[in-house]
Phi, psi and omega in degrees: 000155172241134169251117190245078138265224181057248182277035147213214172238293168249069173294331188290309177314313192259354178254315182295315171242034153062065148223197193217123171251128178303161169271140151235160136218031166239207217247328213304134179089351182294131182272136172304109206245161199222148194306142189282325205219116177263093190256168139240139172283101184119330204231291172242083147198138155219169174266128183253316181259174141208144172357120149315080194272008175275176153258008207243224200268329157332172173218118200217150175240181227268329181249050180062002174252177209255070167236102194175105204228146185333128175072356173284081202307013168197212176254115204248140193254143198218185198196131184320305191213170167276001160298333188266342217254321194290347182294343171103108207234128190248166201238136178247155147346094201273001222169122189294134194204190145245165197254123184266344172166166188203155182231108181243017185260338203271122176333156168237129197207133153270137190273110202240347178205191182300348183278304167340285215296340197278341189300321200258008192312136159072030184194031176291357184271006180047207145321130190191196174201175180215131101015131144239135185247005184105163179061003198096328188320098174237163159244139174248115174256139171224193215047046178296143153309153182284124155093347183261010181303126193221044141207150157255161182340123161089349164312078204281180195214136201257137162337113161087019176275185160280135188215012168177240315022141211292125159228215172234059193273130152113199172278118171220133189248353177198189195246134182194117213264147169251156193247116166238163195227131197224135164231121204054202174307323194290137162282142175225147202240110154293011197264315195244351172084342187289166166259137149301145200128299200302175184268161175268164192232145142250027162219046152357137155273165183230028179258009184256011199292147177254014148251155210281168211310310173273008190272313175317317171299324164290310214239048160249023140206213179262175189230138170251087164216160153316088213244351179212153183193161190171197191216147170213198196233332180220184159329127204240142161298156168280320186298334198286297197293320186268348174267013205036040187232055157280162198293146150305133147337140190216144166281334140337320215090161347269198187233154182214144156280094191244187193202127178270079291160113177222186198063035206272173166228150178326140152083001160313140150221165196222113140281125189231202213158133129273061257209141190296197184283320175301349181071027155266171163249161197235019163160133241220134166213119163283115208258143180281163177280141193280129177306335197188159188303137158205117183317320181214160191196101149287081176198173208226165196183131179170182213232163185266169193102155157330105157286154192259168207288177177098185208261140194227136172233148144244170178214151200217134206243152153224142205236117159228103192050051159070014189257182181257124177244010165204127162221165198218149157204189179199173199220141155222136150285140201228000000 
């Protein structure tokens, strides 16, 4: 079958099951929707994307910010690395509904470059379904694991039911379910309730939100955080960090301390700190304001040589308009 979201627009809907979906652009009649992935928000789970509320070649999200890229029609909810996404993360119901279609054949790849992206053209959404909740009201979940999809077409379905698992089929830079929320034709940013088209606010209300009461406590912007932090003997990549193929720690030396990081905003800094088994520090890097918005930011600070035995820490601060609004750390023994 083919599911053409994601990057454009409801074609699936209207070409694979022949129907015709009405334009809204309000909330009225909107199903209250309850977390898809039973996370914490913050610790293993964080929002990486949010809706393209411009239509035009920008990239703007619903509070003026850029955590978002041209076209992108939802929410993307992530998880660190695939090591955490293969312990097995099932995807639910956000909202009771029947299932209008659904695609479970398709290979799975991190998508890391142009050959990649061509493979999945017109099919980013890899495995999913899409939901109708009444009213026009539909949901799209993609990036299903191949083969974990457990309902079919015409199928109804329960709040909170299980209806698949997250893997990496469709475009995926990291392992994550994308959400897109449609009432008719139209994208709607469940967080704020806008349609795409509207203008963006940066201090958006959230009282139109179309998620339900503990869902709300979670998913209420995009998150500017640490999602990873660990140790190596080299350089370490962000693709290093989500595929778990950071360098090893070598009792040689040298030792290094990194840090994973997304959502940064201009004029962000990242502090990072290295400190022996005495609990002195033995390196200290102050990170500068970051020039421009950058969806993920990888990096590290450590010293050359031989470590001497004991427990080694590092910590990593991220500094926005001087308060630390997320730190993180890890300990290795030698």
């Amino acid at each position: 079958m083919a599911f053409h979201y994601m990057r454009i627009s409801a074609a699936f809907a209207v070409a694979f099951m022949g129907i015709s979906l009405p334009a809204f652009a309000q909330t009225a009649g909107a199903p209250s929707l309850s977390m898809p992935l039973d996370c914490e928000m913050g610790r293993t789970c964080w929002v990486q994307n949010l809706v393209d509320i411009d239509t035009g070649p920008a990239r703007v999200d619903p509070f003026c910010g850029a955590a978002t890229f041209d076209t992108h029609k939802g929410t993307d909810i992530r998880v660190a690395t695939i090591a955490e996404m293969k312990k097995g993360i099932d995807i639910k119901a956000m909202a009771s509904g029947t299932v209008l279609g659904f695609r479970n054949d398709m290979d799975e790849a991190l998508i890391v470059d142009g050959e990649g992206r061509a493979v999945v053209k017109g099919r980013e959404c890899g495995n999913g379904l899409v939901i109708d909740h009444g009213n026009a009201w539909t949901t799209q979940m993609c990036h299903f694991a191949k083969g974990s999809v457990t309902v079919k077409k015409g199928e109804r379905v329960g709040r909170g039911q299980v209806v698949g698992r997250m893997g990496l089929s469709g475009m995926t830079a990291f392992p994550h379910i994308h959400v897109t929320v449609r009432r008719g034709k139209g994208v709607v940013d469940p967080i704020t309730g806008a349609s795409v088209g509207r203008n963006c606010n940066p201090n958006a209300s959230t009282s139109a939100t179309l998620w339900d009461a503990a869902a709300r406590t979670q998913v209420v912007a995009a998150s500017s955080a640490v999602i990873k932090t660990g140790f190596s003997s080299a350089a370490v990549k962000g693709v290093d960090v989500i595929r778990d193929t950071v360098p090893t720690i070598s009792t040689d030396g040298p030792l290094l301390f990194f840090a994973n990081l997304i959502n940064l905003k201009k004029g962000d800094r990242i502090d990072l700190v290295l400190k022996g088994p005495d609990g002195n520090v033995l390196v200290e890097s102050k990170g500068k304001p970051m020039p421009a918005p950058k969806a993920t930011w990888t990096t590290y600070t450590g010293r050359r040589g031989k470590p001497e035995s004991g427990t080694y820490r590092g910590e990593v601060r991220l500094i926005r308009n001087d308060r630390v609004i997320d730190i993180k750390g890890a300990n290795v023994t030698f």
